[in-house]
Structure formats: structure tokens, C-alpha cells
C-alpha positions in Angstrom: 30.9 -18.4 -69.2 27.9 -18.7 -66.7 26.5 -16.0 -64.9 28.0 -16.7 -61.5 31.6 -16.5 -63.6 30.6 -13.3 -64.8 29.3 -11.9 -61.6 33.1 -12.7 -60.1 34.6 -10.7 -62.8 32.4 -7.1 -62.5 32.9 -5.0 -59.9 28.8 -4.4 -59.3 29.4 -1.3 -57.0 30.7 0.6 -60.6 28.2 -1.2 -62.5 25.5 -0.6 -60.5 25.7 3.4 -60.1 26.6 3.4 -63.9 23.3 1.6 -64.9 21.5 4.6 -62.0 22.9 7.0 -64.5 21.4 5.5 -67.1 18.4 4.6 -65.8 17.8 7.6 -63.9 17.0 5.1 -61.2 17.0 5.5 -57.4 17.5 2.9 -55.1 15.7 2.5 -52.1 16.7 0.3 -49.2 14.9 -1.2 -45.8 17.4 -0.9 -42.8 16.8 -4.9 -42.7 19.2 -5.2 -46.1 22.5 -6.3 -46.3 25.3 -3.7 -45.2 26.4 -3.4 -49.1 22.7 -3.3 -50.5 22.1 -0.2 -48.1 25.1 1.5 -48.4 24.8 1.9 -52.3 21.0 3.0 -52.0 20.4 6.6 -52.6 17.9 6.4 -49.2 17.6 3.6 -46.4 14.6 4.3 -44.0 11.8 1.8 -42.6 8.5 1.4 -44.1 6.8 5.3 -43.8 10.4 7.2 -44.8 10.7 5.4 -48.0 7.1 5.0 -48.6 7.2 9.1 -48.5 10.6 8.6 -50.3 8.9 6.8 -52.8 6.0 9.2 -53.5 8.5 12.1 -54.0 10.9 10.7 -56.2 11.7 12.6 -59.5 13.2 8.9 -60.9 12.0 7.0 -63.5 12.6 3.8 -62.4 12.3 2.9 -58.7 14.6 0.2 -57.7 13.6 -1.3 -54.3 15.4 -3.2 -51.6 13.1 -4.4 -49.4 10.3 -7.1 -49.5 7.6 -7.3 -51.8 4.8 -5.0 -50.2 7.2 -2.8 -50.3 8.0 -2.5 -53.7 3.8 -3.2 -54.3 3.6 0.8 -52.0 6.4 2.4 -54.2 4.4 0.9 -57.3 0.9 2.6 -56.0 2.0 6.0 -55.2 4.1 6.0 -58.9 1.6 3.8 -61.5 3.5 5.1 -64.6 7.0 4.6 -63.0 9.1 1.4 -63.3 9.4 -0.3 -60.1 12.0 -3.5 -59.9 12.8 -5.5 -57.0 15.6 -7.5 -57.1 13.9 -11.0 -55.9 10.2 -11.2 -56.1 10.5 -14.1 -53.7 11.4 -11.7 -51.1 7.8 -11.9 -49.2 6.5 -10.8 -45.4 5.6 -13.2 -43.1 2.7 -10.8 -41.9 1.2 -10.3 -45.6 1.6 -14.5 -46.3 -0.5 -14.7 -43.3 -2.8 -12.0 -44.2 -4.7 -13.3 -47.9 -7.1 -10.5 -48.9 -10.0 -13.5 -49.4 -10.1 -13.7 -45.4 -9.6 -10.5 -45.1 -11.9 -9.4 -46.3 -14.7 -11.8 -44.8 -13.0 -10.8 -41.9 -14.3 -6.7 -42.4 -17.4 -7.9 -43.8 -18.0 -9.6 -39.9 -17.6 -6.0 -38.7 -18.6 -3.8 -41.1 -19.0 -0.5 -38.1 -15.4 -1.1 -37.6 -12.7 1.0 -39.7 -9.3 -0.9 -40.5 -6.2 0.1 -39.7 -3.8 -1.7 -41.4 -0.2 -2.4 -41.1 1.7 -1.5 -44.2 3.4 -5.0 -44.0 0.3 -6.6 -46.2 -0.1 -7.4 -49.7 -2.0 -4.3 -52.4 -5.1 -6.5 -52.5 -5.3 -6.2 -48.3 -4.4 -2.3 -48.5 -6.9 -2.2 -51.1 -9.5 -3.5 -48.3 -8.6 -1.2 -46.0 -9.8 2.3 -44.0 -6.4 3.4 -43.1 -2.6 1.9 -43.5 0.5 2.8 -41.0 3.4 2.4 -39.8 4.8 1.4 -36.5 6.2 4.5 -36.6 3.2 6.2 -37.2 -0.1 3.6 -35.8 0.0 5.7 -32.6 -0.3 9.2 -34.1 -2.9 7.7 -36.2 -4.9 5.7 -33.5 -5.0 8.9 -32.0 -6.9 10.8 -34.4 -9.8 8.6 -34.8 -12.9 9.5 -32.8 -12.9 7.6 -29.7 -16.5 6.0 -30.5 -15.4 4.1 -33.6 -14.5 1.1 -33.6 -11.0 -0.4 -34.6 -10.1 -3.4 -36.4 -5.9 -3.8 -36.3 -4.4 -5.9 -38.7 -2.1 -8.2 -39.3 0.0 -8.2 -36.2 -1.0 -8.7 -33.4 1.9 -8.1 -31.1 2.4 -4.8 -32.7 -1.9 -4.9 -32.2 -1.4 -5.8 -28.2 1.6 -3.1 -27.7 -1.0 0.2 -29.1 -3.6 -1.0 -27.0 -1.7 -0.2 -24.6 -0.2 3.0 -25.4 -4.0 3.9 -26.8 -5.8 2.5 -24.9 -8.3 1.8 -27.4 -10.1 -1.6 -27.2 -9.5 -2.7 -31.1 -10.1 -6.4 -32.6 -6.9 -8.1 -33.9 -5.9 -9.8 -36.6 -4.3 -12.6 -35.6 -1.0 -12.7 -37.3 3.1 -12.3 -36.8 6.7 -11.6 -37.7 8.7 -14.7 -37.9 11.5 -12.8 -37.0 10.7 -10.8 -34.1 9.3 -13.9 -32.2 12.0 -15.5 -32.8 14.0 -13.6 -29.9 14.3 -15.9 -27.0 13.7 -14.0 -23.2 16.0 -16.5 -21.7 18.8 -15.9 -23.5 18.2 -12.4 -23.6 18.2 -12.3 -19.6 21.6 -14.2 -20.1 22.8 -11.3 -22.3 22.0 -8.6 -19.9 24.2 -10.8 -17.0 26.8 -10.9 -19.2 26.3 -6.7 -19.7 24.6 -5.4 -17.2 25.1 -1.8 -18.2 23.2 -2.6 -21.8 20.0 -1.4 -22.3 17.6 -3.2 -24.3 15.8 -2.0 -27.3 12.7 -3.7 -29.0 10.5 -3.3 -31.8 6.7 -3.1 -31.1 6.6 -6.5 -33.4 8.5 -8.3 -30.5 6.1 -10.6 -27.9 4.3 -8.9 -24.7 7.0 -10.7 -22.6 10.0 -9.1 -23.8 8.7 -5.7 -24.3 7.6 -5.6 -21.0 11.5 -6.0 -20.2 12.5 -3.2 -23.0 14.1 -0.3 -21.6 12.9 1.4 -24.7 10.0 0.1 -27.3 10.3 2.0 -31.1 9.9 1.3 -34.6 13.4 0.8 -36.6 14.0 4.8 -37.2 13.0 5.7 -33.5 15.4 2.8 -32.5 18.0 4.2 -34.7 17.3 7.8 -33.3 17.1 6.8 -29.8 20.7 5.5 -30.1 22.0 8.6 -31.2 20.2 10.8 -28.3 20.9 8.2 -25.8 23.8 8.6 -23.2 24.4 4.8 -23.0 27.5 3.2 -24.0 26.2 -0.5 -24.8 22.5 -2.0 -26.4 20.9 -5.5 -27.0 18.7 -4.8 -29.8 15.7 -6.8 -30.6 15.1 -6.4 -34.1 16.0 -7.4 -37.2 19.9 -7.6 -37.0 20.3 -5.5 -40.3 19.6 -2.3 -38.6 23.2 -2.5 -36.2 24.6 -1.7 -39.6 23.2 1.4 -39.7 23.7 2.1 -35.7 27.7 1.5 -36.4 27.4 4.0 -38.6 25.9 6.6 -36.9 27.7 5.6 -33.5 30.6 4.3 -34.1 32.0 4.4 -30.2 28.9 2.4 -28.8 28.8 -1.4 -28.6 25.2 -2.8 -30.0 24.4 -6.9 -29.2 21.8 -8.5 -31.9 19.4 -10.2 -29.7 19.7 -13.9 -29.9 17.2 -16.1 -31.4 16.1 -19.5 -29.5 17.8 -21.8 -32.2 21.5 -21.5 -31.4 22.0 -23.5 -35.3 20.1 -20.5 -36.8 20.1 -16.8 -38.3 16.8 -16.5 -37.3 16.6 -13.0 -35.7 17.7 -11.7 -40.1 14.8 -11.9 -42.1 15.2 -14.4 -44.8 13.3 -12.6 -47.0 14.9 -9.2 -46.6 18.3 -10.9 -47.3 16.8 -12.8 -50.6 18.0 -9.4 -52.2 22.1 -9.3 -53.0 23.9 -6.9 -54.4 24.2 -9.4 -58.1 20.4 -9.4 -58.3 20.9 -5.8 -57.4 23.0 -5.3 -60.5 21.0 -8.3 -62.6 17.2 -6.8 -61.7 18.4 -3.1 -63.0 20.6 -4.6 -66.2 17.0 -6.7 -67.1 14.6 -4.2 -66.2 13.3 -7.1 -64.0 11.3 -8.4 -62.2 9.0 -5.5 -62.2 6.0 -4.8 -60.0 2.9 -4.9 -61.6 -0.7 -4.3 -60.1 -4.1 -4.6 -61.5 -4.8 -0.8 -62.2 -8.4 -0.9 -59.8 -6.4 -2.7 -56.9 -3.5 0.3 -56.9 -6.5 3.0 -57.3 -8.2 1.7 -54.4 -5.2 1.0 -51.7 -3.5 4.6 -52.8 -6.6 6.4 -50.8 -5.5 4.6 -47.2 -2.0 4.8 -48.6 -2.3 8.6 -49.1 -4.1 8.9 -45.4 -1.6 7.7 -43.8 1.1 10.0 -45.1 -1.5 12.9 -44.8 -1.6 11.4 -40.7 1.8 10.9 -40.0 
């Protein structure tokens, strides 16, 4: 019997919270998952909640749902812990585009700037940097550094372009970007809002200049979440990853929410491939194996837990 056989004879919700138990596992999920993956997982969030989820976990094995620089944060913040992630194919866009070799030539061409960089980068980047966050949390933190010193922003620089704004702090950009959020096409978006005119849209700072300028509210995938559940509106087009109307349902259940269409009409291109690389059988298969497992070079996780570790003490 191959595995695929097997698979359609378990029932990998049961197996799954039996092999926790064993384990004493937690699972921890990105709101970008699949609906299943995230409601089995012990904690959905975006990247700060778990990354604080992470660092005060009593588990001994970390199971994580997200993308790899993910799982690479969890693994930092718990060296001695067992950290799996179902697919370690499951990348970022923003780290690919980020290698630590040009990174770092790219600090040592500004070496009286500090670096503030996104968490969505590899350990070897984080490892290079001053400061990580959020985009929950990049504004707080922008706005604790002394106004004299200069900023270097990486990887993205839509997210880079959006605090410059709400800073106004001049900082240099890396030039990088989320396949997913440019994805979202303005013109079809305008034909949305035609077709609902009482919708409001929502964007993530990731999104392009153009269509946060027509945003009716801008916010990292908690604040989006949150702003949902304050907000009086009845209907929203949300520009993010499509895997957080999942959660939205959940917490209002009488509103209407529209995924914001991608240019391709062929294509799933506003879901992150990567994000849905993880399924609920390597789920089940990743904590059965006790792998694929995160490891780091022990130097490279000392050195990217100090920015790691300033941007919870910032946030």
C-alpha cells in the first residue's frame, strides 16, 4: 500500500492531536494556511504573534505552519527545541530575493546606517541585521530610533515606500517584493468596488503604492483581522493573502469579505504557493518522522536572536 493509499484511510485530524500528545508538540499556524491547517493549530497569528508565541512555548517540539523563515525564527528563540515544518520547500519570495552575500555588501556600502529588517528574510540576513520587525510592528520601531540615524529598510520595498510615509523618515530600500501582493490588479479591483459599492477595501502595507493609495484602511494581517471586527461595515475586498478570510468568517460570520482579484484570471495568484506547500498529510507525515527539521549553524542563530530579541523588546 503507498503512502497516498494510506493517507485516504487515517483520519489525520485524530492522528495528528494524538501524535501532539505524544510529542508534547504545539502547532503553530500563519493566517495564510489552509482553513484545516489553521484550525487544528494550537495558535494562528502573523509573523510577531507567533514569533512571541514561539519564544514562550513550554513544548518540546515546535511544529510550524508557515514558510521557512518562519520556522528558521521559532528555531532561534528555542536552539535546544525540535522545530519541523511540514515542507521545507515552503520559501518567501522576499527572503529568495534577499541572499545574505548581497546583503551584506549591501550594509558594508553604508556602514553609518542601522538595518531594519523585515522578518520575512532568511537566519543568515537576520543574522546581518540591527533590528528585525514586523509590519505590525516597523512603525513602533521606526519610531524609536533617533531621528539622526540613518535607516536602511529591507527587503521590501513596498512595505519600505508605505513607512516612509507614515515616518516620514528618509530610509534606503532594499529593492525587493511579495509575489503575492503585487499580484492584485487595480483594475479589477475598481470593477469590484462597482459591483459593491458599499465595500471597503482593506490592504496590506506589502500591496503597491497605487492600490494603497485607494485602501480605505492599510494594516498588517492581525490589524486587518481586528479592524474587521471593530468596523461597522457590512461588506470588504481584502487585498491580502486570501487565507486570512478564513479567519475573518470566523470571527464575523454575518459580514461578506471579497478576495481581491489577481491580474491572471487562469491563476490562484493572490494565495501564496508557498504557504499552501504545507497540507494537513505532511502535517501528519512531518510530526510521525520527526521531519524535516530546522537546523541552523549555532553562530548564525546566536547572532540573529539579538535583533530578534529587539524587536519583541520594541513592539
Amino acid at each position: 500500500m503507498n503512502t497516498v493509499q494510506t493517507m485516504a484511510l487515517i483520519d489525520l485530524e485524530e492522528e495528528i492531536l494524538k501524535l501532539k500528545k505524544e510529542l508534547n508538540a504545539v502547532i503553530l499556524a500563519h493566517y495564510y494556511q489552509e482553513s484545516e491547517i489553521q484550525d487544528i493549530a494550537d495558535f494562528v497569528g502573523d509573523s510577531l504573534e507567533l514569533a512571541k508565541r514561539a519564544k514562550e512555548t513550554t513544548a518540546d517540539v515546535i511544529v510550524f505552519a508557515g514558510v521557512h523563515f518562519m520556522a528558521e525564527t521559532a528555531k532561534i528563540l528555542n536552539p535546544n527545541k525540535l522545530v519541523l515544518l511540514p515542507d521545507l520547500e515552503a520559501g518567501c519570495s522576499l527572503a529568495e530575493g534577499c541572499p545574505a552575500d548581497k546583503f551584506e555588501k549591501f550594509r558594508k556600502l553604508h556602514p553609518d546606517h542601522l538595518a531594519i529588517t523585515y522578518i520575512n528574510c532568511s537566519a543568515d540576513v537576520k543574522a546581518l541585521s540591527d533590528i528585525i520587525c514586523t509590519s505590525s510592528s516597523a512603525e513602533k520601531i521606526i519610531s524609536q530610533i533617533p531621528s539622526d540615524t540613518p535607516i536602511l529598510f529591507s527587503p521590501d520595498r513596498n512595505l519600505g515606500k508605505y513607512l516612509i510615509k507614515k515616518t516620514g523618515r528618509d530610509m534606503l530600500l532594499w529593492d525587493g517584493s511579495c509575489i503575492v501582493h503585487e499580484t492584485f490588479s487595480e483594475r479589477k479591483i475598481i470593477d469590484l468596488q462597482t459591483q459593491h459599492p458599499d465595500a471597503k477595501l482593506i490592504a496590506h502595507p506589502e500591496c503597491e503604492e497605487s492600490l494603497l493609495s485607494m485602501a480605505d484602511f492599510i494594516g498588517s494581517t492581525s490589524k486587518l483581522l481586528k479592524f474587521i471586527s471593530d468596523d461597522e461595515s457590512d461588506s470588504y475586498i481584502v487585498a491580502t493573502e486570501a487565507g486570512i478570510i478564513h479567519q475573518m468568517q470566523k470571527a464575523q460570520p454575518q459580514k461578506n469579505f471579497i478576495a481581491a482579484p489577481p491580474e491572471e484570471e487562469s491563476c490562484s495568484c493572490n494565495e501564496c504557493p508557498y504557504m499552501k506547500l504545507n497540507t494537513m498529510e505532511k502535517l501528519y507525515l512531518c510530526m510521525k518522522n520527526k521531519y524535516p527539521e530546522i537546523v541552523l549553524e549555532p553562530i548564525v542563530a546566536q547572532k540573529a536572536l539579538l535583533p530578534i530579541n529587539k524587536m519583541i523588546a520594541m513592539s
